[in-house]
Structure formats: structure tokens, C-alpha cells
C-alpha positions as YAML, in Angstrom:
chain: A
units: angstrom
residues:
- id: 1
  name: UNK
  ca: [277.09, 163.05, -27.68]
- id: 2
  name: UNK
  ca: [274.04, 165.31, -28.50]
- id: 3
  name: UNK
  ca: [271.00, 165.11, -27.35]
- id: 4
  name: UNK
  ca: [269.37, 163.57, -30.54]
- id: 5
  name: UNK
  ca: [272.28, 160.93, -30.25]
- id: 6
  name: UNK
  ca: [271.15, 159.87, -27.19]
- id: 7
  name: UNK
  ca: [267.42, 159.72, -27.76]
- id: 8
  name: UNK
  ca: [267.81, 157.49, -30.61]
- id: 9
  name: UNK
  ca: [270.60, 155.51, -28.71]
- id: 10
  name: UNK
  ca: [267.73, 154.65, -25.65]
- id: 11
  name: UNK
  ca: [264.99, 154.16, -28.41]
- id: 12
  name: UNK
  ca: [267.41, 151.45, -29.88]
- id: 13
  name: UNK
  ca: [268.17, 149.91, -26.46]
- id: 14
  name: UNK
  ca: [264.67, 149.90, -25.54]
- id: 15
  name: UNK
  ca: [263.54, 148.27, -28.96]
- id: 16
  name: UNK
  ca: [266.15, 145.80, -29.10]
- id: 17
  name: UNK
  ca: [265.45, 144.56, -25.21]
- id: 18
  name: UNK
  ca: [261.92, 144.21, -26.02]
- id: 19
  name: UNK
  ca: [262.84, 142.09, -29.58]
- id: 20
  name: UNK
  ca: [265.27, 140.35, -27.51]
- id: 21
  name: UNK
  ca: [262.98, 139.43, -24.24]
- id: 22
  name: UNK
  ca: [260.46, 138.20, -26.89]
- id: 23
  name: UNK
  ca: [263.05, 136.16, -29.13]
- id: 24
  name: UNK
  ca: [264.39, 134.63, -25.53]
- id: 25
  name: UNK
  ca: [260.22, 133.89, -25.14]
- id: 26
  name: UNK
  ca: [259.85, 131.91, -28.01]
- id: 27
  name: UNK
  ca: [263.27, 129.76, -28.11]
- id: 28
  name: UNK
  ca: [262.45, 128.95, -24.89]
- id: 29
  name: UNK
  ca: [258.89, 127.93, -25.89]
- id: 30
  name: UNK
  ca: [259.95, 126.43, -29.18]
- id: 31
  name: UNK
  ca: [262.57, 124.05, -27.18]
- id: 32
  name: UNK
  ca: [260.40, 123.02, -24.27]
- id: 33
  name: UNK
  ca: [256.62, 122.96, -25.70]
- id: 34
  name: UNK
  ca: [255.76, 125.60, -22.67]
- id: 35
  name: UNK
  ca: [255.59, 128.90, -21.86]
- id: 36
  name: UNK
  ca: [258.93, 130.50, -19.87]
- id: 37
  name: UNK
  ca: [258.32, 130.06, -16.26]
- id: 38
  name: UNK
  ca: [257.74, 132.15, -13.43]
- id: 39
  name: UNK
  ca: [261.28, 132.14, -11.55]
- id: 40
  name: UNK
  ca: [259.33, 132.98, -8.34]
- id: 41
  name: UNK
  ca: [256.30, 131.06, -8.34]
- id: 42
  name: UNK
  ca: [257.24, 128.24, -5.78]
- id: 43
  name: UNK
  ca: [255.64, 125.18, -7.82]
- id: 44
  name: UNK
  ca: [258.40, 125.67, -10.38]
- id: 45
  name: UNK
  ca: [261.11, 123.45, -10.06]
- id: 46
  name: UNK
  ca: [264.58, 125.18, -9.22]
- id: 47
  name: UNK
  ca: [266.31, 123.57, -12.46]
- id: 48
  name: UNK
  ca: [263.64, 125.14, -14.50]
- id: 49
  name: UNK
  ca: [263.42, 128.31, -12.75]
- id: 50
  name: UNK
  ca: [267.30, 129.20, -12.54]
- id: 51
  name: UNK
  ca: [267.52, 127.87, -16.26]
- id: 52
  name: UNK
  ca: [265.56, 130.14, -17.40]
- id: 53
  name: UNK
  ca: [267.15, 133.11, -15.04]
- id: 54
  name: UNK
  ca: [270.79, 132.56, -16.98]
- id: 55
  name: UNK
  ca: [268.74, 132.02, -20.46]
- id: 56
  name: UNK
  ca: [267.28, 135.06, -20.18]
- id: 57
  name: UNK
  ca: [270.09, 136.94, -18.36]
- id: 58
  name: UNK
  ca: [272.39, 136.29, -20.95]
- id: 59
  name: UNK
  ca: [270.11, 136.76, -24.08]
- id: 60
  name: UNK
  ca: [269.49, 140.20, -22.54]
- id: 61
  name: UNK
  ca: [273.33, 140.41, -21.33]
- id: 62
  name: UNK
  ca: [274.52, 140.29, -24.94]
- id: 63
  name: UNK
  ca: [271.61, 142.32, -26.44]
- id: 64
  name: UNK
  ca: [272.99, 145.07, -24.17]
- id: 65
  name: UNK
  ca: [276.47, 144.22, -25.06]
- id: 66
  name: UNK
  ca: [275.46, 144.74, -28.64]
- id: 67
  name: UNK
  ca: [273.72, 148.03, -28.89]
- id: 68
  name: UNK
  ca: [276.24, 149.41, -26.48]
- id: 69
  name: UNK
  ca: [279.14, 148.62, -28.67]
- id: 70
  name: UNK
  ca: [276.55, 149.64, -32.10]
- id: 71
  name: UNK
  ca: [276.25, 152.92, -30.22]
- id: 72
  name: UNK
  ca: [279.61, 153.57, -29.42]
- id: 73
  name: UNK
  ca: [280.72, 152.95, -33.52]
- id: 74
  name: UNK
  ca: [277.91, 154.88, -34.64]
- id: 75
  name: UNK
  ca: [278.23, 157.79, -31.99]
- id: 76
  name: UNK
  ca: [281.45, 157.59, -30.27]
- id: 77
  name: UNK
  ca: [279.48, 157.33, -27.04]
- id: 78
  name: UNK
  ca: [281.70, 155.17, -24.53]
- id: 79
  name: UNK
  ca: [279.52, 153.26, -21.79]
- id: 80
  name: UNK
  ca: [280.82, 153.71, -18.49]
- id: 81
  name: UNK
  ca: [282.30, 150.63, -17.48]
- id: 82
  name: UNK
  ca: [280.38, 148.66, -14.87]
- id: 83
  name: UNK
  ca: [282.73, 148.59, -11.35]
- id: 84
  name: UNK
  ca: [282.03, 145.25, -9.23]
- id: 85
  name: UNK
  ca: [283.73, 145.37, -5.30]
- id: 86
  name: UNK
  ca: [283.57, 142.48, -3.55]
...
């Protein structure tokens, strides 16, 4: 992948997280009538606060996901695949 390639490949990752974390922002807002919480301010209730962890850890999960496999058609860039040992 040149280096143009992957300029334009961070721009679009860092564009599309940004349109995503707002998106998450606002269907949160538009569901509850309040602003997304702050998961580590205490006075937030734990429901609340890990709700809106996996909302917005999968809204950003997938946006990833997306431009990953967008790059990948448009480049032929393969992501390295994410290794997990227990």
C-alpha cells in the first residue's frame, strides 16, 4: 500500500470515528431525553453507565469494522488480525 493509500485510509478512519462517536451521541440523546453519561462519574447508575459502554463500543466496533473492510476493497490493504490469549 503506498503512502498516499494510507494517508487517506487514516483520514477516513479518523472522519468516520468522529461521525460515528457523534451519531452514537445523538441516538443516545434522542432515545433517553439526556446527554450520554459519564461511565466514570460515580453518581451514574451502573445500568446506565455500562449501557452506554457496549452502545458506544459497538457503534465504534462496527464503524471500524467498516472502513477496515472499505479499505481493504478499495486498496487491498489487509488489517492485521487482532490475536486475543487468554
Amino acid at each position: 500500500m503506498k503512502l498516499s493509500e494510507k494517508i487517506v485510509v487514516a483520514a477516513l478512519g479518523v472522519g468516520t470515528t468522529y461521525l460515528a462517536q457523534r451519531a452514537i451521541s445523538g441516538f443516545w440523546t434522542g432515545l433517553t431525553g439526556e446527554e450520554p453519561p459519564d461511565p466514570h462519574d460515580p453518581d451514574v447508575p451502573t445500568v446506565v453507565a455500562v449501557t452506554w459502554a457496549l452502545a458506544s463500543g459497538v457503534g465504534l466496533g462496527v464503524t471500524k469494522l467498516l472502513v477496515a473492510r472499505h479499505a481493504s476493497r478499495k486498496y487491498g490493504a489487509q488489517p492485521k488480525p487482532i490475536r486475543v490469549e487468554w
